[in-house]
C-alpha positions as CSV (number, residue, x, y, z in Angstrom):
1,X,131.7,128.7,12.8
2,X,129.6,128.8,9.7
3,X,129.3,132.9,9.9
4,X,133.5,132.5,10.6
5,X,133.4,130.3,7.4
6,X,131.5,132.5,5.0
7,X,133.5,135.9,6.3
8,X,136.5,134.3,5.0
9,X,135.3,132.6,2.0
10,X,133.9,136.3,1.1
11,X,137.5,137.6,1.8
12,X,138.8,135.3,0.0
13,X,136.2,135.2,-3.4
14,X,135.1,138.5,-3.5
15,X,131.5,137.7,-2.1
16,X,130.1,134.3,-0.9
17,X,126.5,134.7,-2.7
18,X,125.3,131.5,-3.9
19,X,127.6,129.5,-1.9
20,X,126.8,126.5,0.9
21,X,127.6,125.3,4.0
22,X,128.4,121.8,5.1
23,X,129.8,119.5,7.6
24,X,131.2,116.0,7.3
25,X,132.0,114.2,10.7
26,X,134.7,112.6,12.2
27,X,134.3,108.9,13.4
28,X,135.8,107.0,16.4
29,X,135.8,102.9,16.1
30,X,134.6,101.1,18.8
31,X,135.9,97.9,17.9
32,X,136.6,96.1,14.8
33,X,140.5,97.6,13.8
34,X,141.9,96.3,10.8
35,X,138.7,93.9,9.8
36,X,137.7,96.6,6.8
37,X,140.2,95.6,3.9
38,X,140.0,91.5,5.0
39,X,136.3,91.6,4.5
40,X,135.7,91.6,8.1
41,X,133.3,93.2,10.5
42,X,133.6,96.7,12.1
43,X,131.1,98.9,14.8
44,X,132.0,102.5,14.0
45,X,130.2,106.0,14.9
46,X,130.4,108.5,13.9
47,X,131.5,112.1,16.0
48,X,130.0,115.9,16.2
49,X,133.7,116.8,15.5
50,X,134.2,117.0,12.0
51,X,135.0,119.5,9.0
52,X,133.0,122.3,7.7
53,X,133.3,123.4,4.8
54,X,131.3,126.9,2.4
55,X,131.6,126.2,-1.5
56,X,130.4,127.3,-4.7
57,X,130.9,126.4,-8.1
58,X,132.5,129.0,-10.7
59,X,132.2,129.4,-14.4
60,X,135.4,128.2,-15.2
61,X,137.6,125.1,-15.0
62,X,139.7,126.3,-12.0
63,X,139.2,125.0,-9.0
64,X,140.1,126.9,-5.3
65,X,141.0,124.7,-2.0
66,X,141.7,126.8,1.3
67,X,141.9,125.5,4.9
68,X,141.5,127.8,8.0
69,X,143.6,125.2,10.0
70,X,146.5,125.5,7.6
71,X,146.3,129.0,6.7
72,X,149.7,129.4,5.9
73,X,149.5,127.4,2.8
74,X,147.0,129.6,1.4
75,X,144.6,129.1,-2.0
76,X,145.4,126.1,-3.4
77,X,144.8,126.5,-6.9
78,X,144.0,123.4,-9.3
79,X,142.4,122.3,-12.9
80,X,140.0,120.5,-14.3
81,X,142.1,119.7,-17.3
82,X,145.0,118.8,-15.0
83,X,143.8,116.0,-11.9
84,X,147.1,115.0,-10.6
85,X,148.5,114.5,-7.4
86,X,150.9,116.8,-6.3
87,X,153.5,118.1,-3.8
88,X,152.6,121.5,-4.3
89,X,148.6,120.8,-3.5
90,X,149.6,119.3,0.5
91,X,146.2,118.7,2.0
92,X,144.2,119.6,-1.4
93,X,145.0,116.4,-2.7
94,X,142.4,114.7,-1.0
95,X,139.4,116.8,-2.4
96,X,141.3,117.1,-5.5
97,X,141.3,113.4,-5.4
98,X,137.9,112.9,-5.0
99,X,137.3,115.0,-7.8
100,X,140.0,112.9,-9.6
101,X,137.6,109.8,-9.0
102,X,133.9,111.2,-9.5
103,X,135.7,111.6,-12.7
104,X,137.6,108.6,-13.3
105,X,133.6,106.8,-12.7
106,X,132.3,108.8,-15.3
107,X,131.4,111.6,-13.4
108,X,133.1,114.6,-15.2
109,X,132.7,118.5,-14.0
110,X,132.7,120.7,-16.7
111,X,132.9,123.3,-14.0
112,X,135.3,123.9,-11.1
113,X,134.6,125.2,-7.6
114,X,135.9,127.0,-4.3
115,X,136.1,125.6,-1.1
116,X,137.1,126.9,2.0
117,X,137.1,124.2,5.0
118,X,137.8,124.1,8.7
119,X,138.0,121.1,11.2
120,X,138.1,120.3,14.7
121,X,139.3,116.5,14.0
122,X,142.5,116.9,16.3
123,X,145.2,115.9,13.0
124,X,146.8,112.2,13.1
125,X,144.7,111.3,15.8
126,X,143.1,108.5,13.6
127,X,139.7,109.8,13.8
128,X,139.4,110.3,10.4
129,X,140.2,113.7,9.2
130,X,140.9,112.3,5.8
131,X,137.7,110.3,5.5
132,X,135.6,113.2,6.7
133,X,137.3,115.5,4.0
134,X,137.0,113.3,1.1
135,X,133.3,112.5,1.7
136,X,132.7,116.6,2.1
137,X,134.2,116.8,-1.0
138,X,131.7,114.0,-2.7
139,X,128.8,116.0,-0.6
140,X,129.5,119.4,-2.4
141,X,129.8,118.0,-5.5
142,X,126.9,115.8,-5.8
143,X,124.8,119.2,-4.6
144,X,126.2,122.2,-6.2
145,X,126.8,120.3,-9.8
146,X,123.3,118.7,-8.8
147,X,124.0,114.9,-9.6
148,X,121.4,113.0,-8.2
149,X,122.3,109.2,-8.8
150,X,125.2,109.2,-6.2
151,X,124.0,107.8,-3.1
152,X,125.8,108.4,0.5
153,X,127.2,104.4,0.1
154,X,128.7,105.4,-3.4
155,X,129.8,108.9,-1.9
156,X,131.7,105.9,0.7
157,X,133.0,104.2,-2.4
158,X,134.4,106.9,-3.9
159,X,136.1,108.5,-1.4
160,X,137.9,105.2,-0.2
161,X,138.9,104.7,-4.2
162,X,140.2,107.8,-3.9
163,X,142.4,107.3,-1.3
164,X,143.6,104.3,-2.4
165,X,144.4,105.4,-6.5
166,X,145.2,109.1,-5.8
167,X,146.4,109.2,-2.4
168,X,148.3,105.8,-2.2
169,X,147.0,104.4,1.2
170,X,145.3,101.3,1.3
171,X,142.3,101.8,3.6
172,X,139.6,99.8,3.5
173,X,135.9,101.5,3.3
174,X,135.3,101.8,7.1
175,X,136.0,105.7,7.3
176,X,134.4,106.9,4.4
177,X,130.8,104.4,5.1
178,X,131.3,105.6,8.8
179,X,131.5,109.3,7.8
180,X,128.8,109.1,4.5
181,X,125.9,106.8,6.7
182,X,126.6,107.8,10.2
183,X,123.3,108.4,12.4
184,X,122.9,109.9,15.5
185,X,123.3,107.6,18.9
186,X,124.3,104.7,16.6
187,X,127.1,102.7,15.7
188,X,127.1,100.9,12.6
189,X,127.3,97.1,12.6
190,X,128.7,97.2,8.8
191,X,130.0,94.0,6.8
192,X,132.3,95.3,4.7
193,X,132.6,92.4,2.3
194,X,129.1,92.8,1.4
195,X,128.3,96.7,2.6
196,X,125.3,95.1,4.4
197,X,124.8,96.7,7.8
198,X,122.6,98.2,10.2
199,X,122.5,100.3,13.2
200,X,122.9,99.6,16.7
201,X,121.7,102.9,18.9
202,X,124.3,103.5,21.2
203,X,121.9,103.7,24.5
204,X,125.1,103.6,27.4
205,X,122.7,104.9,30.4
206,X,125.8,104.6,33.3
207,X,129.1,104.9,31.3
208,X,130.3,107.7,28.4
209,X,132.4,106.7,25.6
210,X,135.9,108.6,26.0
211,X,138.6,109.7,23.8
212,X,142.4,110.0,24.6
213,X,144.4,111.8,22.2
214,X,148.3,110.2,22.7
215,X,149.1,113.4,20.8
216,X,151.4,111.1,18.7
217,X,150.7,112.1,15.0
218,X,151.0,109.5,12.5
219,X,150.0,109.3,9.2
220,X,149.1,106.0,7.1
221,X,150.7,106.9,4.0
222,X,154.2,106.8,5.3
223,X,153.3,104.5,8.0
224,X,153.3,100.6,8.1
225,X,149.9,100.5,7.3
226,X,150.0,99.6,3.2
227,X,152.5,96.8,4.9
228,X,150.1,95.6,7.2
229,X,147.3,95.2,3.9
230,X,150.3,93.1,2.0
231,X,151.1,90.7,4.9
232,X,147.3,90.0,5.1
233,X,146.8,89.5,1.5
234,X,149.6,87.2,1.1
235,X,148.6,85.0,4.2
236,X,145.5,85.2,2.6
237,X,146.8,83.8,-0.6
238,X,148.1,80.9,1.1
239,X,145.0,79.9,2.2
240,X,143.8,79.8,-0.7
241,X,145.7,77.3,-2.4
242,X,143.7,75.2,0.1
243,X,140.0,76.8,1.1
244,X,137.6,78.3,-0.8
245,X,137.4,81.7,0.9
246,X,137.8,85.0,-1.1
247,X,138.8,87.3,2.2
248,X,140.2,86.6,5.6
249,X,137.0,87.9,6.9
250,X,135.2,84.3,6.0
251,X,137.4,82.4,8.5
252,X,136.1,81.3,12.2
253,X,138.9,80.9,14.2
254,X,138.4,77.8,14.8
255,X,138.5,77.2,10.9
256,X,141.7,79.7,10.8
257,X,143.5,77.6,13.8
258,X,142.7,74.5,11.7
259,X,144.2,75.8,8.5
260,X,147.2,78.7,9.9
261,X,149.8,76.2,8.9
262,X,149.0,76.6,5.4
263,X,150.4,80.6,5.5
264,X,154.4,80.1,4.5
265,X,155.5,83.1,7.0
266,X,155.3,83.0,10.5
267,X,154.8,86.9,10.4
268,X,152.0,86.8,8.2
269,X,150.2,84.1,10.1
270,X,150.4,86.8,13.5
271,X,148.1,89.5,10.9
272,X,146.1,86.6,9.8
273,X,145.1,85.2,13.4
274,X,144.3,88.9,14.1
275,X,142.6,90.1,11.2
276,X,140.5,86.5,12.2
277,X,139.8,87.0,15.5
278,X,139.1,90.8,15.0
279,X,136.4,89.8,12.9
280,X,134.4,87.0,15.6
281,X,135.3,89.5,18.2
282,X,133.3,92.2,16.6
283,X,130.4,90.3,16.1
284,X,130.2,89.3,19.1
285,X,130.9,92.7,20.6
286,X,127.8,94.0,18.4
287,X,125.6,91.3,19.8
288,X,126.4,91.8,23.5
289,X,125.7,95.5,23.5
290,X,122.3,94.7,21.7
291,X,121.7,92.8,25.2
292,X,123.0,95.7,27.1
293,X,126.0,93.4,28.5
294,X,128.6,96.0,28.3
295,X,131.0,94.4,30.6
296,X,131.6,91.4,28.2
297,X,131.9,94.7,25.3
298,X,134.6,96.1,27.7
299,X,136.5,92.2,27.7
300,X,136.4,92.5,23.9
301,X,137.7,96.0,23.3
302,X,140.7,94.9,25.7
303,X,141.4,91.6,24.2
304,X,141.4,93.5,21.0
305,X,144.3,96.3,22.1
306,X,146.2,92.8,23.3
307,X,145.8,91.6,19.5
308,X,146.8,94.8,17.6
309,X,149.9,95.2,19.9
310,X,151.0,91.9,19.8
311,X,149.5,90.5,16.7
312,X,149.2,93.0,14.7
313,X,152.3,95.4,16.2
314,X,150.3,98.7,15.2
315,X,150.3,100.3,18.4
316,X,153.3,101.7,20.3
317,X,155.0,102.9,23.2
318,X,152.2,105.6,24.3
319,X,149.2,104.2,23.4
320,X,150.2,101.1,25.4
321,X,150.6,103.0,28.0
322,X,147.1,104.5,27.7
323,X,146.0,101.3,27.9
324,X,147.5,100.2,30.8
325,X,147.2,103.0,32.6
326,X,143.1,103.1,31.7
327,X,142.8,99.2,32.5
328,X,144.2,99.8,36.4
329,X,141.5,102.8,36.7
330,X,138.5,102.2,38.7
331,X,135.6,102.2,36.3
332,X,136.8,101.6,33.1
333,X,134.7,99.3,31.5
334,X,137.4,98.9,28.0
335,X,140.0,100.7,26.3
336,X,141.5,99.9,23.6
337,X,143.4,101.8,20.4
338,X,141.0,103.2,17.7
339,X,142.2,103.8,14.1
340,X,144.8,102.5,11.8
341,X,147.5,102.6,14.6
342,X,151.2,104.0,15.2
343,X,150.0,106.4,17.3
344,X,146.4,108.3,17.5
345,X,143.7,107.8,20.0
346,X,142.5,105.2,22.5
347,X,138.5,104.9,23.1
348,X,137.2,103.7,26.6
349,X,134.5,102.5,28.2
350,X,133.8,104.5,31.8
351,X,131.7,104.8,33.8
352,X,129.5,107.8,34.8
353,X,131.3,108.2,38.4
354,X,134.7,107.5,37.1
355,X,134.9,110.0,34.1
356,X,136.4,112.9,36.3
357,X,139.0,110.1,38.3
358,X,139.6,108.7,35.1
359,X,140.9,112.4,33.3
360,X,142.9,113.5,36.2
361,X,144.5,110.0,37.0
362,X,145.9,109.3,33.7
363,X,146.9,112.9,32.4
364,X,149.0,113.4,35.1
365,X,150.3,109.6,35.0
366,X,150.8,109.8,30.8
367,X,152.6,113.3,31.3
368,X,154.9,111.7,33.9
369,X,155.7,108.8,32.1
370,X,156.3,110.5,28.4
371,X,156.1,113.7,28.7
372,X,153.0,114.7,26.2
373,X,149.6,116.0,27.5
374,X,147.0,113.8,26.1
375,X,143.4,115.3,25.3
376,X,140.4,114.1,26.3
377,X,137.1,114.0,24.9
378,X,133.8,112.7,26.0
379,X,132.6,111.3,22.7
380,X,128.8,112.9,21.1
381,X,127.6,110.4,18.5
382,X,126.3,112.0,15.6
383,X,125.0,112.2,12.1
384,X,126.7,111.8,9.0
385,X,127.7,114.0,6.1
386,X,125.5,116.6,4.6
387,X,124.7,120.2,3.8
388,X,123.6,122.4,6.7
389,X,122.0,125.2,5.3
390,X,118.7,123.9,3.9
C-alpha cells in the first residue's frame, strides 16, 4: 500500500520527494454508545483498518486533497485564504476542516499541502472513517509544518471541533480520542467529561472480537443523530432546574430514576434513562473484564443493544436482526450495535470454537431474511495515529 500510495501521489505531483507516509486507524466501540457528548463513559479500540495517507507541503497557499477510494472525484483543489465548507470539496471537507480549526485555535499555515489518502474503513459502517481522516489530517500537519505543542489529546480536540463547526454533526470526542491515543491490545476506559482515562489490554485468550458489517450505509450528518444530542440536552436541562449536575453522565440511575419526572417530555426522558444507564453499564463493563469475567461483559453489551433500540431508537431493522440472530448462536458471548446507529456494524463476543459456526450461520440467515451480504471481520486491536516512515 504505501509503494501504491507514493506511485500515485508521484503521478499525480510530479514526484513524491520529500513527502510522508502515514496511517490513522479506524476504531470499533465495545460498549459505551451515546455516553461521549452526555459526559459519560466509553471502552473503545482502536482497529488495523484505517486510512493511509503520503503528503507534502508546497510553497504556496494551495492546498491538493485526492482519495484512491473515490477516484472519480479527482484533485480536490482548496485555499488557504478561502477555509469554507463546500459542496464542490465532498469528502475534502473534513481535512479541509481540520485545517479550518488548527486555524481557527490559532494555528495558521502560511503554507498549503498535498494529500493523497486511501482507506480500508468499509464507508458508513460507523467505524470511524471520518474520525480516522480528521486526526490524519491533524497528524500531517503537526509534522510537515513541524508544530510541536499539539499533543495527540489536542489532535482529538480538534478534530471533534471540527466536526462539529465545519462539518455540522454533533459527535462527541470518542472517535477522534479513540483514533489519536489508541494502543495496541487495549481499549480505552476514557471519561469523557474530564478526558481522564486509561487502558485496559484487551487479553480475550478463548473468544475473538467480531465485526458484522449490516452493509446499511448511514451517515450522521443527515441522520437523527444531531436529534438525538438535542433530546439529551434538553432532558438534561430539566434536571437542572432541580440538581446540580452539569452532564447526564453525573447521574446513577438510581439518582436518574429518583429525579426522571423532573424531564417535561416523555421522549426525552427514554434518551435520558439511556444515556444514564449507558454510562453505569460501561463502568461496570470496564471493571468486569479487568477480572477476566467476560460473560457478565457479554450481559452488558446485550442489555446495551436492548437500550439503543428501544431507548434510544438508533438501531433498525437489520442490525436488530444481527442481534438476534447472533444472540441464538452457540458461543456468542455479546453482541451488540457499535457506532452512532441507523445502520453500520454490530461487535460480538465469540468464542474461539464458534467463530467459523457463527460466520456461516448468520450470513446465510441475514441474506435470507434481507437480502444484503454482511462482512465479517475478526477485529486486530491496534495503535493509534502516526507517521510510518521514520
Amino acid at each position: 500500500m504505501k509503494q501504491r500510495l507514493y506511485e500515485k501521489f508521484a503521478g499525480l505531483f510530479s514526484d513524491a520527494t520529500d513527502a510522508h507516509f502515514y496511517f490513522s486507524p479506524g476504531r470499533v466501540n465495545l460498549i459505551g454508545e451515546h455516553t461521549d457528548y452526555n459526559g459519560g463513559h466509553v471502552f473503545p479500540c482502536t482497529l488495523t483498518l484505517g486510512t493511509y495517507g503520503v503528503a507534502r507541503r508546497r510553497n504556496d497557499r494551495l492546498m491538493h486533497f485526492y482519495s484512491c477510494n473515490l477516484y472519480n472525484i479527482g484533485v480536490v483543489e482548496a485555499s488557504l485564504d478561502d477555509l469554507t465548507n463546500k459542496d464542490s470539496y465532498h469528502w475534502a471537507n473534513y481535512p479541509l476542516g481540520v485545517v479550518w480549526a488548527f486555524a481557527q485555535k490559532g494555528y495558521k499555515l502560511k503554507q498549503g499541502f498535498d494529500l493523497v489518502v486511501w482507506g480500508n474503513i468499509p464507508k458508513g459502517a460507523g467505524l470511524s472513517s471520518s474520525a480516522s481522516l480528521e486526526v490524519l489530517t491533524g497528524v500531517v500537519l503537526v509534522d510537515l509544518f513541524d508544530i510541536q505543542t499539539l499533543s495527540p489529546v489536542d489532535l482529538a480536540l480538534l478534530g471533534q471541533y471540527s466536526e462539529n463547526n465545519f462539518n455540522d454533526c454533533s459527535c462527541g470526542i470518542m472517535d477522534q480520542f479513540a483514533v489519536a491515543m489508541g494502543k495496541k491490545d487495549h481499549a480505552i476506559f476514557l471519561d469523557t467529561s474530564s478526558l481522564n482515562y486509561e487502558y485496559a489490554p484487551i487479553q480475550l485468550k478463548d473468544a475473538k472480537i467480531i465485526i458484522t458489517n449490516s452493509k446499511v450505509k448511514h451517515s450522521l450528518v443527515s441522520s437523527a443523530y444531531n436529534d438525538r444530542y438535542r433530546e439529551c440536552a434538553e432532558a438534561l436541562a430539566d434536571l437542572k432546574t432541580k440538581l446540580p449536575i452539569s452532564s447526564l453522565g453525573d447521574l446513577t440511575p438510581e439518582e436518574f430514576e429518583k429525579n426522571k419526572d423532573c424531564i417535561r417530555d416523555d421522549l426525552h426522558r427514554k434518551r435520558a434513562k439511556h444515556a444514564v444507564y449507558e454510562n453505569q453499564r460501561t463502568i461496570t463493563a470496564a471493571a468486569v473484564l479487568k477480572k477476566g469475567d467476560i460473560t457478565q461483559f457479554g450481559q452488558l453489551m446485550n442489555q446495551s443493544h436492548v437500550s439503543l433500540r428501544d431507548d434510544y431508537e438508533v438501531s433498525c431493522e437489520e442490525i436488530d436482526i444481527l442481534t438476534d440472530l447472533a444472540w441464538k448462536t452457540p458461543g456468542v458471548i455479546g453482541s451488540r450495535i457499535t457506532g452512532g446507529g441507523f445502520g453500520g456494524c454490530t461487535v460480538s463476543l465469540v468464542k474461539n470454537e464458534a467463530v467459523s459456526a457463527f460466520i456461516e450461520t448468520i450470513k446465510d440467515a441475514y441474506r435470507e431474511k434481507t437480502g444484503y451480504e454482511a462482512e465479517f471481520y475478526t477485529v486486530d486491536i491496534g495503535d493509534g495515529a502516526s507517521r510510518l516512515d521514520d
